[in-house]
Structures are given as structure tokens and as C-alpha cells.
C-alpha positions in Angstrom: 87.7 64.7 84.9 88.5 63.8 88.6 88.2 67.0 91.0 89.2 67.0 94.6 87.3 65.7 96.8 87.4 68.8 99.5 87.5 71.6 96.8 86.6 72.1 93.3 90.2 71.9 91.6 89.9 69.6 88.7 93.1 67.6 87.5 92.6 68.7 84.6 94.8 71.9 86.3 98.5 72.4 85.1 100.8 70.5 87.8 98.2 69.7 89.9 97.9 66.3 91.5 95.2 64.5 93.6 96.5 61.8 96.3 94.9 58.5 97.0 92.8 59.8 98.7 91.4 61.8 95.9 92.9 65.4 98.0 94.4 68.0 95.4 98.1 69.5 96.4 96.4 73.0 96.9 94.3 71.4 99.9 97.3 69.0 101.5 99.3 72.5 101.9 96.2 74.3 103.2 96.0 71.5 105.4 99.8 71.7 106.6 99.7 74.7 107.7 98.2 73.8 111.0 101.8 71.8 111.3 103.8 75.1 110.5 105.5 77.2 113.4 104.3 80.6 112.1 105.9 82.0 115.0 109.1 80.7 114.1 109.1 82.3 110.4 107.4 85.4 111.6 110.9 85.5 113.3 112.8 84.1 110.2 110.8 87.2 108.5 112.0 90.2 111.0 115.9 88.8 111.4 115.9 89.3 107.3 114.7 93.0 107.8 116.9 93.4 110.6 119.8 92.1 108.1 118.1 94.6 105.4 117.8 97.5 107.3 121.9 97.5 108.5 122.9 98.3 104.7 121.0 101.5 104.9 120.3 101.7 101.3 117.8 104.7 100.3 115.0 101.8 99.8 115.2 98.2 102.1 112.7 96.7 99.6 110.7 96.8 96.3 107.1 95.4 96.3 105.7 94.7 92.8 102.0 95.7 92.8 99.5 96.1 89.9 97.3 98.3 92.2 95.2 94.9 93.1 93.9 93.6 97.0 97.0 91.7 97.2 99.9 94.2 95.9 98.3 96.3 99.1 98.7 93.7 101.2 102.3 93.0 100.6 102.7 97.0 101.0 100.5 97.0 103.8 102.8 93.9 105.6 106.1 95.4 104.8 105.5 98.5 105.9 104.1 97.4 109.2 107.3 95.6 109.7 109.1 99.0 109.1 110.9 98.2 105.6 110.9 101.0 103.6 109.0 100.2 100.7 109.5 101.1 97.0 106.7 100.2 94.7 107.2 99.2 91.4 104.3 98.5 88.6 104.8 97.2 85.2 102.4 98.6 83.9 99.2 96.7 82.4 98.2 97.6 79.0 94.2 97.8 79.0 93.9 99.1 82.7 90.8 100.0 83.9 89.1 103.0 85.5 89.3 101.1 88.7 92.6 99.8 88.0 94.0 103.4 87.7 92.0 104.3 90.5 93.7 101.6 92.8 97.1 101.8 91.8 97.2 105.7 92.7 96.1 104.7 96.1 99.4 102.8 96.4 100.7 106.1 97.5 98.7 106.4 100.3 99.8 103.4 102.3 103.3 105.0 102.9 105.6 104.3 100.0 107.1 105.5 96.5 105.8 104.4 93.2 107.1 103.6 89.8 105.4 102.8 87.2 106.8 101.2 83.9 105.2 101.2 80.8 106.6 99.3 77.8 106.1 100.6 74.4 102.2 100.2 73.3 103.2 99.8 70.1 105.8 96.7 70.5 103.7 95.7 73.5 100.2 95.5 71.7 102.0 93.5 68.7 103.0 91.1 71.4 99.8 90.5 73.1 98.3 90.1 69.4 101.1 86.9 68.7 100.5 85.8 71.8 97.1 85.1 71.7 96.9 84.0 68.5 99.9 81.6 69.3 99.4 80.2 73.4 95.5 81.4 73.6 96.9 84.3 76.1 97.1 87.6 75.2 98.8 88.7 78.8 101.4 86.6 77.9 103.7 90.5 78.0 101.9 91.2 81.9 103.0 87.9 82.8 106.8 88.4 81.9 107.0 91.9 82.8 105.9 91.3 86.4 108.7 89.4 87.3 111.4 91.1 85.0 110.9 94.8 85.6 110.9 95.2 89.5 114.0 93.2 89.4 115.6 95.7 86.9 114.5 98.6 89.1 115.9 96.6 91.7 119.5 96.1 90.3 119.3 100.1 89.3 118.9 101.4 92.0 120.5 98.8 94.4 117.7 97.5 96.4 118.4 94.2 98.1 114.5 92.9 98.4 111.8 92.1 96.5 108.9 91.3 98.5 106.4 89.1 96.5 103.0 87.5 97.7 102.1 83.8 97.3 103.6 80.9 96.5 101.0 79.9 93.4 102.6 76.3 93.4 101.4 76.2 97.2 98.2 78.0 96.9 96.8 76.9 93.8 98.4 73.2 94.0 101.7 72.4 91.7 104.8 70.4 92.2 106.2 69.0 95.7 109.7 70.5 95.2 107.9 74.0 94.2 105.4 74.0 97.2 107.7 75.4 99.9 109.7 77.4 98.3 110.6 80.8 99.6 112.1 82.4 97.3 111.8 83.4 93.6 114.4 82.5 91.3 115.4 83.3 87.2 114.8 79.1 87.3 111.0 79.5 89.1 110.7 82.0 86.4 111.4 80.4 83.5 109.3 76.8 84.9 106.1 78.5 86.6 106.6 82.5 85.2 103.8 81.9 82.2 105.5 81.8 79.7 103.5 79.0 77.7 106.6 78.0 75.7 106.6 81.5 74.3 110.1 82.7 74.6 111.4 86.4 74.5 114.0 84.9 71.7 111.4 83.6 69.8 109.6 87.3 69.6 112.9 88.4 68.5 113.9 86.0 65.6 110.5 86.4 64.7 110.3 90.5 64.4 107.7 91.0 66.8 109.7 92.5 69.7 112.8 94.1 68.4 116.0 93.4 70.2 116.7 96.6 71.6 113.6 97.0 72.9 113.8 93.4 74.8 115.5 95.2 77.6 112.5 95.2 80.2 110.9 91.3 78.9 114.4 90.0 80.0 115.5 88.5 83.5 118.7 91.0 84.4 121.9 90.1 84.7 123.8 91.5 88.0 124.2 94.8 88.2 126.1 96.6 91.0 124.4 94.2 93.4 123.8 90.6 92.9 120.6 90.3 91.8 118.2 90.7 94.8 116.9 88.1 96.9 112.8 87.6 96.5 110.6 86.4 98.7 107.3 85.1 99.0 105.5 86.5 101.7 103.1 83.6 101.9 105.9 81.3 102.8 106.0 83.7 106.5 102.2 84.5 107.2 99.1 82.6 106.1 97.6 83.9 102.9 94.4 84.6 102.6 93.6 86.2 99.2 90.0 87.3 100.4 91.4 88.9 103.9 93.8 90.8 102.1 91.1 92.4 100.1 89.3 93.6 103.5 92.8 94.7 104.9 93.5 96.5 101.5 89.4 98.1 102.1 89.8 99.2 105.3 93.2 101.0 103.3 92.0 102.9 100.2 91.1 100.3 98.0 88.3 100.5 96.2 86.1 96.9 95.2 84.3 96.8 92.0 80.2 98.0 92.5 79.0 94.9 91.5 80.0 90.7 90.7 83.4 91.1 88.4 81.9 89.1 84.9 83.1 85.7 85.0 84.3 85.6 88.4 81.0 86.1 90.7 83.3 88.1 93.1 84.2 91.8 93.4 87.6 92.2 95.2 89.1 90.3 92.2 91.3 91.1 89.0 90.3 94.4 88.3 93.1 96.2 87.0 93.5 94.1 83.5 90.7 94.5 81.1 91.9 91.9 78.7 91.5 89.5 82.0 88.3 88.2 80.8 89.6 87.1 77.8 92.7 85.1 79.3 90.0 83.3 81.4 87.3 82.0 79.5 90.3 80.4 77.0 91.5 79.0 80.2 88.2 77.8 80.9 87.9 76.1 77.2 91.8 75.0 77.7 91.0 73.1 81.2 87.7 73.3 82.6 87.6 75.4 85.0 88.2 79.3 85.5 89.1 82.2 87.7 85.8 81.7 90.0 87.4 78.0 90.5 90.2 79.3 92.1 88.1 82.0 94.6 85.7 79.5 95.3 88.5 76.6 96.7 89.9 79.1 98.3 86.5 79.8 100.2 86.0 76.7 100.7 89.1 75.4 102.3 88.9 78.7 104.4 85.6 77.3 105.2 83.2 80.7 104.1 81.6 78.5 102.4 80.5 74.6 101.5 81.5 72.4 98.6 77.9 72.6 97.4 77.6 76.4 97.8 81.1 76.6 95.9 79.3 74.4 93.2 76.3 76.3 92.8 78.5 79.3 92.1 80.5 78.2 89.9 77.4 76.8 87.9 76.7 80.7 87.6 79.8 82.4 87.3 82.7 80.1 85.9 83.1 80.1 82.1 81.1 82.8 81.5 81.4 84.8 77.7 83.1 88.0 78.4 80.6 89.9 75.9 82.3 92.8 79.0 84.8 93.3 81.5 84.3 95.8 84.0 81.6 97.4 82.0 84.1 97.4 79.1 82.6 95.7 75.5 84.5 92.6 74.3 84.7 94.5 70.7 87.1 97.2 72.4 89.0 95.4 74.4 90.1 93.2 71.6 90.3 96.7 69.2 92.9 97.2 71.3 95.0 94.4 70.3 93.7 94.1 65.9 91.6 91.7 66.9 87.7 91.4 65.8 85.5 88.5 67.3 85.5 86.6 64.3 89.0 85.8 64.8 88.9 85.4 68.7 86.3 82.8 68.4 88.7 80.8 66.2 91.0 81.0 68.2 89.1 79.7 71.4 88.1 76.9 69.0 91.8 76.7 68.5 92.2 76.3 72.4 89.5 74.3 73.4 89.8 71.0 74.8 87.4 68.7 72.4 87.8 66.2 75.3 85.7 68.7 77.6 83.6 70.8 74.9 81.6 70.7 71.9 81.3 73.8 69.9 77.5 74.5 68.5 76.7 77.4 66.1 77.1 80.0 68.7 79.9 81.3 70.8 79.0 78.9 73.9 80.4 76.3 74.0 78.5 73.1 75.6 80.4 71.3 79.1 80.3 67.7 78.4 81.3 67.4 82.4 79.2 68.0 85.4 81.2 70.7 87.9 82.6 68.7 90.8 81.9 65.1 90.1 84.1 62.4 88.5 83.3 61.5 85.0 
């Protein structure tokens, strides 16, 4: 494994590259930004909600949120710019108590809600396939957040979608997908999460029925074309950790204690089945959801490479024997799963190149966090 010299990022990371230099893409564009005019696409941002606000539809935008720091944020931003907002959730299937609790809050910063939920049944079946199949049992979230506020979008004529980040800028991925500003059906279908999962395959195979595919499919146009979506990182600095103070100082709530697996408590706390997706990620790659905080500390500079490494030591990779308080044993209930067959399938998804499985459900690192091997 080679990791960046600045952050933690380790190239074993899908689409990320390290330079010469031994620099990850996540860092070059963190770097870059010092070059951008944010003035200029502050502007660039208020002469599109000018442009919005002439059609005088009954909403100028829709924000997807899950009820997370960073779906307040976006509220939060568009609202100060005087769009108004409608919110649209797709709704998460384990949610927690703290999830619920946040996404009611939405409410409170000025705007409508909607909230879709998919059939459990259909939904549930899904998640089961999928993480039998790709090693991610949110492969259903993952569609549905980009699919369903679009829908509600087309309904009910709204011209907006205002996402958050980039993830191909902040996280590192592709040159051609760094700067890009808006969301497409083409970003969806390359960066969207799909795994190589397709709705049709779910179809032919009889675990999502056709006419109940309505909501895991990109829409065609309805009376508008289909709305134009935007990244909001692409006109103001993101800052995943300030947007969980701004969302603070506005309602939302933080988790009482480190979130399992993470070492942070502003962080993914809607989604119980969370910790699953990231300790298979972690056996799939190498690194975790506390990689991606900590880099972001880092290059934010809260914190050292060495302190970032310490945590990590900690935190990253950690069994989710809980989530949120929440026993692995019901969280995978949830889905006809026992841990018998989740183990296998994180044996399944392990990389042997970066593990070797004992007798017991931890696996042993045969790399050391932050150094090339």
C-alpha cells in the first residue's frame, strides 16, 4: 500500500491517484482551492437563484437531506440565500433514534419536508442481495438518494436540486470528475454506488418487481426537463466538520459519545446498518469511515498526520458488535441475516492482499497505517 504523503488516503481507495510527488487527488484539490475566486462563484451561485426565483414556482429548489450535519447545511445555505427550499428524504431503512430525531428538526430551519419510504418488504429483500452479492447492504440508500428527490422534483416542477459535495473532489477521484458542478443521470450511473449492481438486474432476477422500480430509477422528463443539480461545494468551501457546528448551533443534535468505528460524533448517524457497510469497506480496501474524517482534519489542519494516525489506530476498522448503541444481531435481523453468514461474507469481501483471517471475527492488518509497504 502507498498512502499520501500529507493525509492518510491509501491508493488502495477507488479512483484515487497519488502524483509524483506521492500527493493524493483529495489533497491537490484541497490545495487548489487557495487558486479559486470564491467570490466569483459566490456570484455564479446568487445569478442562478436570481434566474430561479423569476419562474415563481411554488418551491425554487429541492435539497435532499437524510437528517445528517450536512443535509442542514445545504438547508441552512439555501435558505440564507433566500431560495425557498423543499426537502426531500428517501427514507433510510434502519434509522435510528437519533436519526429520526434529526430529520424532524429539518422543519425547524425554514422549509417543507417529504419523506419517501420504499416498500420494507421489496426494500429489505434488496439490501439482503445486495450484501450478499457487492458486500453493501445500502446499496437501495445509495440509489434512492439520487433518484427520488429528482422524481419529486419533475412532479411537482421544481427547477433545483441543491446537493452538497463533490465526493470525486473531496474524497480524491478522477480529473474530469473533480470540478464538476453539476450532477448528471451519467455521474450517476459512474460514481452513484452502484457496485455493478443494476436496477435491471434486481428485476430479471425477482428481487425488485418491475412495478415497484418506479422510485430506484433515474426519471425521464416530466413537465420540466429534468432539473438542473448542483453541488454546493463547487460555490463555497466545504468543510464537513463546520457544517456540523453550523447544523449545532441549528437544532441538530450530535451523538453522546465517539460514533463506533468512526472515533467522531457529528458523523453518520441516521443509518444503523452504517457500521456494517464500513467495516466490509475496511476488509475491501484498508481503510474506513474514520480515514476519511481524519484527512479531512488534517488537511483542514485540526490536527497532524501523526495525531490522525494514532486515531485511526483506535477507531478505523473497528467490529461493529453495535451501532449507535444498536446490537449487530438486530441490525442484521432486520435484513435475514445471522452473523454466521455475515462473517462469510466479509471473508467473501476481504482483500487477502491486506488481511489474514484467524479463528475469530478480527481480522489481522498485514500493513502498518500510513506508511508504504
Amino acid at each position: 500500500m502507498k498512502y499520501c504523503k500529507l493525509c492518510v488516503y491509501p491508493d488502495t481507495k477507488p479512483d484515487l491517484w497519488l502524483n509524483g510527488e506521492g500527493i493524493c487527488a483529495a489533497c491537490i484539490s484541497y490545495q487548489e482551492r487557495e487558486k479559486i475566486d470564491w467570490g466569483k462563484r459566490e456570484q455564479e451561485f446568487k445569478d442562478i437563484v436570481y434566474s430561479i426565483k423569476q419562474m415563481k414556482f411554488p418551491y425554487d429548489c429541492i435539497v435532499p437531506v437524510s437528517g445528517g450535519k450536512d443535509s442542514h447545511y445545504q438547508v441552512i445555505k439555501a435558505k440564507q440565500y433566500g431560495l425557498k427550499v423543499l426537502a426531500v428524504n428517501a427514507a433510510t431503512d434502519s434509522l435510528s433514534k437519533l436519526g429520526r430525531r434529526n430529520l424532524d428538526n429539518i422543519t425547524s430551519l425554514g422549509c417543507d419536508l417529504i419523506e419517501v419510504s420504499l416498500d420494507r418488504r421489496i426494500r429489505r429483500g434488496i439490501s439482503r442481495t445486495a450484501l450478499l452479492e457487492i458486500g453493501d447492504s445500502s446499496w437501495p440508500e445509495h440509489v434512492s438518494i439520487f433518484t427520488v428527490p429528482i422524481h419529486i422534483a419533475t412532479k411537482l416542477n421544481v427547477p433545483l436540486i441543491i446537493w452538497g459535495e463533490n465526493p470525486q473532489n473531496q474524497y480524491g477521484g478522477p480529473k474530469t470528475a473533480q470540478g464538476a458542478r453539476t450532477l448528471t443521470e451519467r455521474w450517476l450511473s459512474e460514481f452513484g454506488g452502484l457496485n455493478g449492481l443494476r436496477v435491471s438486474d434486481l428485476i430479471e432476477r425477482g428481487v425488485l418487481p418491475d412495478d415497484s422500480s418506479y422510485f430506484y430509477r433515474y426519471p425521464k422528463n416530466g413537465t420540466l426537463k429534468n432539473p438542473t443539480g448542483l453541488f454546493l461545494g463547487y460555490y463555497f468551501p466545504w468543510d464537513g466538520y463546520e457544517n456540523a457546528c453550523l447544523a449545532a448551533k441549528n437544532g441538530f443534535a450530535w451523538n453522546n459519545g465517539p460514533v463506533e468505528g468512526i472515533g467522531y460524533a457529528y458523523e453518520n448517524l441516521d443509518n444503523l446498518q452504517t457500521g456494517l457497510r464500513d467495516w466490509l469497506r475496511y476488509l475491501k480496501y484498508g481503510y474506513g469511515r474514520a480515514t476519511d474524517l481524519v484527512s479531512a482534519h488534517i488537511r483542514a489542519k485540526r490536527i497532524t498526520r501523526d495525531e490522525g494516525i494514532d486515531h485511526l489506530y483506535v477507531w478505523d476498522g473497528q467490529y461493529p458488535r453495535t451501532y449507535l448503541g444498536v446490537s449487530l444481531e438486530e441490525i442484521l435481523s432486520e435484513i435475514n441475516i445471522n452473523i454466521e453468514q455475515f462473517l462469510e461474507v466479509a471473508k467473501q469481501f476481504t482483500n487477502p492482499d491486506l488481511f489474514e483471517w484467524g479463528n475469530n471475527y478480527k481480522p489481522t492488518p498485514k500493513f502498518e497505517i500510513g506508511v508504504w509497504i
